[in-house]
Backbone atoms as SQL, in Angstrom:
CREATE TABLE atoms (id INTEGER PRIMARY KEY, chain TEXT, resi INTEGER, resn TEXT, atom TEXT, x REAL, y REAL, z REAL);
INSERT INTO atoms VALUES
  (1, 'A', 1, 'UNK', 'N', 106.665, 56.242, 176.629),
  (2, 'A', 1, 'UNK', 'CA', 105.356, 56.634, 177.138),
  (3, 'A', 1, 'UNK', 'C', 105.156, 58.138, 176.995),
  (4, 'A', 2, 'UNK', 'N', 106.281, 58.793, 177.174),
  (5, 'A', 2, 'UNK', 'CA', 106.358, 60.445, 177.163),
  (6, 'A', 2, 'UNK', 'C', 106.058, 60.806, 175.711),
  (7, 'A', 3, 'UNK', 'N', 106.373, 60.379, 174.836),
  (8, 'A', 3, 'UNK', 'CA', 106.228, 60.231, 173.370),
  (9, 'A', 3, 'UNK', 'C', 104.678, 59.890, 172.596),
  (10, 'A', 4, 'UNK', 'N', 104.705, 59.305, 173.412),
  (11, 'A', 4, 'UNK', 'CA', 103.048, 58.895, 173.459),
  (12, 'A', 4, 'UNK', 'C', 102.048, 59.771, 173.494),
  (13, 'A', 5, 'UNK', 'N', 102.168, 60.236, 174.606),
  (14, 'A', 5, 'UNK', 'CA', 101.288, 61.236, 175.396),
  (15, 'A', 5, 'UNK', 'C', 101.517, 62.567, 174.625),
  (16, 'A', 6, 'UNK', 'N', 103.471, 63.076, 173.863),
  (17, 'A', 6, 'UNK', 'CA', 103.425, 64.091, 173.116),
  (18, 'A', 6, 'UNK', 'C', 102.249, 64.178, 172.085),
  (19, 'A', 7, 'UNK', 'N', 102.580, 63.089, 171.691),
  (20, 'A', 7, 'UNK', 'CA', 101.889, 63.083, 170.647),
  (21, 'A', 7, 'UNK', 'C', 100.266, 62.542, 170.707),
  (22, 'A', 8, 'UNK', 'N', 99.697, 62.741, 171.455),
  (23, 'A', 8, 'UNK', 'CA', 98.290, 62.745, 171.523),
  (24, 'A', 8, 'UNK', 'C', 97.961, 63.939, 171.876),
  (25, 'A', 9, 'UNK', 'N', 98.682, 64.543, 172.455),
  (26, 'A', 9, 'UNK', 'CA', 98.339, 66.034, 172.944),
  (27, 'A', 9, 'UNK', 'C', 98.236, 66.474, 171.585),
  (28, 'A', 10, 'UNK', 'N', 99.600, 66.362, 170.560),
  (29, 'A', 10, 'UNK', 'CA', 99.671, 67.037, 169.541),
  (30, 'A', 10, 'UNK', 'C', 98.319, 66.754, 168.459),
  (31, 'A', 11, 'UNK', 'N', 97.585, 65.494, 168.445),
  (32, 'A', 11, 'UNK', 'CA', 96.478, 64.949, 167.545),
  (33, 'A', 11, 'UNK', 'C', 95.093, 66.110, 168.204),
  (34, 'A', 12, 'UNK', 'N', 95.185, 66.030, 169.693),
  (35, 'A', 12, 'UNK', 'CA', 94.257, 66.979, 170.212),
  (36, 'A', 12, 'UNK', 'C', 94.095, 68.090, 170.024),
  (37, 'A', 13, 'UNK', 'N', 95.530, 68.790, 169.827),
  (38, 'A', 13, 'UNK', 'CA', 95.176, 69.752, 169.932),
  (39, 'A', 13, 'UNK', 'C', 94.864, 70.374, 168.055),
  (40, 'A', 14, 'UNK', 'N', 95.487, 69.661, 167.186),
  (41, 'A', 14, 'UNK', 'CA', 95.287, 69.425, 166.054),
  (42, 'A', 14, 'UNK', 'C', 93.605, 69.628, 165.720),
  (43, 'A', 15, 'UNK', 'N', 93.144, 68.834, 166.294),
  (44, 'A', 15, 'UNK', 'CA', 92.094, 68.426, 166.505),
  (45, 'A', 15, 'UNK', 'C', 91.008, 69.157, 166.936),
  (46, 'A', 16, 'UNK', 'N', 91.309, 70.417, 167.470),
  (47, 'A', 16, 'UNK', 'CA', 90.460, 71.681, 168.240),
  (48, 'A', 16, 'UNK', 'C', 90.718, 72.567, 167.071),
  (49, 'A', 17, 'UNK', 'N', 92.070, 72.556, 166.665),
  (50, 'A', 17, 'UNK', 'CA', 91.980, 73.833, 165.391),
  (51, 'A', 17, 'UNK', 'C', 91.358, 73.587, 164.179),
  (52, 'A', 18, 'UNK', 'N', 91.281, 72.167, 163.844),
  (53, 'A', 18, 'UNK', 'CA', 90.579, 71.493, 162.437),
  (54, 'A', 18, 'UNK', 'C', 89.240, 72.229, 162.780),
  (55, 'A', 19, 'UNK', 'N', 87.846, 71.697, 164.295),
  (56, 'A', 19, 'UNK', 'CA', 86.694, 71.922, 164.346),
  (57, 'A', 19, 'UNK', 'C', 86.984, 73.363, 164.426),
  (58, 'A', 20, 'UNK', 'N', 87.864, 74.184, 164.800),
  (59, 'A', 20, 'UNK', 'CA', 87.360, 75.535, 164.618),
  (60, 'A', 20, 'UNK', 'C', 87.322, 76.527, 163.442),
  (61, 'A', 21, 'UNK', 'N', 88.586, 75.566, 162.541),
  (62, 'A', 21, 'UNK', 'CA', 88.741, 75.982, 161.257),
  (63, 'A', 21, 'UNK', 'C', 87.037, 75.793, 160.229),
  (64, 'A', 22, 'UNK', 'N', 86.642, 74.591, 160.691),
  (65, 'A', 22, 'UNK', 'CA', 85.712, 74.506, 160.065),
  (66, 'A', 22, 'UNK', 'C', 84.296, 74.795, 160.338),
  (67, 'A', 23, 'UNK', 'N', 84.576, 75.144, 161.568),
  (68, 'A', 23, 'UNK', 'CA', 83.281, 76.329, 162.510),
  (69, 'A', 23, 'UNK', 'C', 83.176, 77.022, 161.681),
  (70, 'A', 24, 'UNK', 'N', 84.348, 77.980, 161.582),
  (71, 'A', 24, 'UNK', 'CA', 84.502, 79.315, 160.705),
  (72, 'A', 24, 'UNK', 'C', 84.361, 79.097, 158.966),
  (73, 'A', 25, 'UNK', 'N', 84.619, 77.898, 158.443),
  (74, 'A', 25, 'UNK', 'CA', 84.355, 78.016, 157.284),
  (75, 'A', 25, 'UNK', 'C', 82.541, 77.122, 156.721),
  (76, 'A', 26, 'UNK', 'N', 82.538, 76.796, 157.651),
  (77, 'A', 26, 'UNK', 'CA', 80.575, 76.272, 158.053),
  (78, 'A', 26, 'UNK', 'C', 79.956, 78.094, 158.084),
  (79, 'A', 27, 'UNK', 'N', 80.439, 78.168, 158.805),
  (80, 'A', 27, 'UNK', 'CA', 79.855, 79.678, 159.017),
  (81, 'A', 27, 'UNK', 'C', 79.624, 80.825, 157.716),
  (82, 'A', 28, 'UNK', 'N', 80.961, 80.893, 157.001),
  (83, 'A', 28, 'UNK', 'CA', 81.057, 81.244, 156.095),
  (84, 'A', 28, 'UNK', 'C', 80.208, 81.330, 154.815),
  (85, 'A', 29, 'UNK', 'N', 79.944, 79.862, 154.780),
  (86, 'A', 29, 'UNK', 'CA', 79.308, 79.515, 154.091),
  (87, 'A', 29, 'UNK', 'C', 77.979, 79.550, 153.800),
  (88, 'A', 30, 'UNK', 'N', 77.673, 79.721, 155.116),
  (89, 'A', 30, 'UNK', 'CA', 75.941, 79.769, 155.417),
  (90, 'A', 30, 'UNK', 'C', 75.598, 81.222, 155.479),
  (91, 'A', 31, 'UNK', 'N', 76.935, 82.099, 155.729),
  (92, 'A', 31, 'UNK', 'CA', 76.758, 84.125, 155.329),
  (93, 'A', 31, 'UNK', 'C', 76.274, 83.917, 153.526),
  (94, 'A', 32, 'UNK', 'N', 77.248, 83.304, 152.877),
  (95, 'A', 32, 'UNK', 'CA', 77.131, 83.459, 151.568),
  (96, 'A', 32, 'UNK', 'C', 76.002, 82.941, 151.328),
  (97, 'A', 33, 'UNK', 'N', 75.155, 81.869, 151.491),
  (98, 'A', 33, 'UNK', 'CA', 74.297, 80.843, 150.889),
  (99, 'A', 33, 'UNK', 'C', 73.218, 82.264, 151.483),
  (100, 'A', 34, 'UNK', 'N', 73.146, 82.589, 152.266),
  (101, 'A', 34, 'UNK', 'CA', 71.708, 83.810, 152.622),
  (102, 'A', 34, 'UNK', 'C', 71.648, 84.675, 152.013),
  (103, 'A', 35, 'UNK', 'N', 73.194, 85.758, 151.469),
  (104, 'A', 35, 'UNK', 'CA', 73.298, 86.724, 150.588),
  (105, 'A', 35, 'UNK', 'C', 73.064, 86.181, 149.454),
  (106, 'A', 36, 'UNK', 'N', 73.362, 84.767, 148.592),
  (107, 'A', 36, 'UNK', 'CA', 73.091, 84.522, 147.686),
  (108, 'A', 36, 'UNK', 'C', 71.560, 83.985, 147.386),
  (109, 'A', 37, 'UNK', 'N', 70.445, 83.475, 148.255),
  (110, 'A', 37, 'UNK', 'CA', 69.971, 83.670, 148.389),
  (111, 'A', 37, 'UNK', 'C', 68.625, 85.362, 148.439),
  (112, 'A', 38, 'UNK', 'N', 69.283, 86.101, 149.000),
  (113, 'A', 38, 'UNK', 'CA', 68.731, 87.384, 149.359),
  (114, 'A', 38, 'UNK', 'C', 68.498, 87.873, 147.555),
  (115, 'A', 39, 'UNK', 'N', 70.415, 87.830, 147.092),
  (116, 'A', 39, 'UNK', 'CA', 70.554, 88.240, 146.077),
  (117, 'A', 39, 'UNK', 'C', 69.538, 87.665, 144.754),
  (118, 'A', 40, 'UNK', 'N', 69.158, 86.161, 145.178),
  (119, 'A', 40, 'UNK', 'CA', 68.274, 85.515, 144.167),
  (120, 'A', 40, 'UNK', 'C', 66.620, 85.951, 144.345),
  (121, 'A', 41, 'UNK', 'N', 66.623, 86.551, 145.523),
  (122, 'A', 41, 'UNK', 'CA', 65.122, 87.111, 145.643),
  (123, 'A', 41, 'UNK', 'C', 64.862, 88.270, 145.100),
  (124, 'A', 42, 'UNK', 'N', 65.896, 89.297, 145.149),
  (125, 'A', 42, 'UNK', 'CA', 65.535, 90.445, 144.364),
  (126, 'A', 42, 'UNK', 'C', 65.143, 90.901, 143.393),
  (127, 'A', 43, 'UNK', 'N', 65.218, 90.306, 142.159),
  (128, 'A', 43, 'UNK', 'CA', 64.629, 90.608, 141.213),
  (129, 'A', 43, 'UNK', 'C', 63.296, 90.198, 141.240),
  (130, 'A', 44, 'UNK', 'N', 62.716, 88.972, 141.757),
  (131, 'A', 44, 'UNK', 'CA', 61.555, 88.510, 142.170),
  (132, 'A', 44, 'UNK', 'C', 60.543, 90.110, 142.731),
  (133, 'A', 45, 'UNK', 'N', 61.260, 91.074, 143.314),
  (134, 'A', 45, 'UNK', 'CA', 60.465, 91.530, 144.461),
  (135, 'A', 45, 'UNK', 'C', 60.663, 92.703, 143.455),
  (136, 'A', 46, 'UNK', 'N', 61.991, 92.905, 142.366),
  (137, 'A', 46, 'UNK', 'CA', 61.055, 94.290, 141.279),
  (138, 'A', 46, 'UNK', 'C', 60.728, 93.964, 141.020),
  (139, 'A', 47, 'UNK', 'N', 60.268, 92.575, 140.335),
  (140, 'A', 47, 'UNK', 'CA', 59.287, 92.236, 138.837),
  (141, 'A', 47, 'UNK', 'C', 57.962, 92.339, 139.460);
């Protein structure tokens, strides 16, 4: 039963670093997609 419970703790807590890993790489992603973005407007705004 102790084994059990290790190891659900261990899936949990697994489990908090996956969503935060991918907080941060969601995040990431959506910095780049705006700069790349931004970057795709500029020439628009010399021409």
């Amino acid at each position: 039963m102790s084994i059990n419970n290790e190891f659900q703790y261990i899936i949990k807590k697994s489990n908090k670093e996956y969503n935060y890993l991918s907080g941060k790489i969601n995040y990431c992603f959506l910095l780049v997609s705006i700069l790349l973005l931004d970057l795709s407007y500029i020439p628009l705004d010399f021409i």
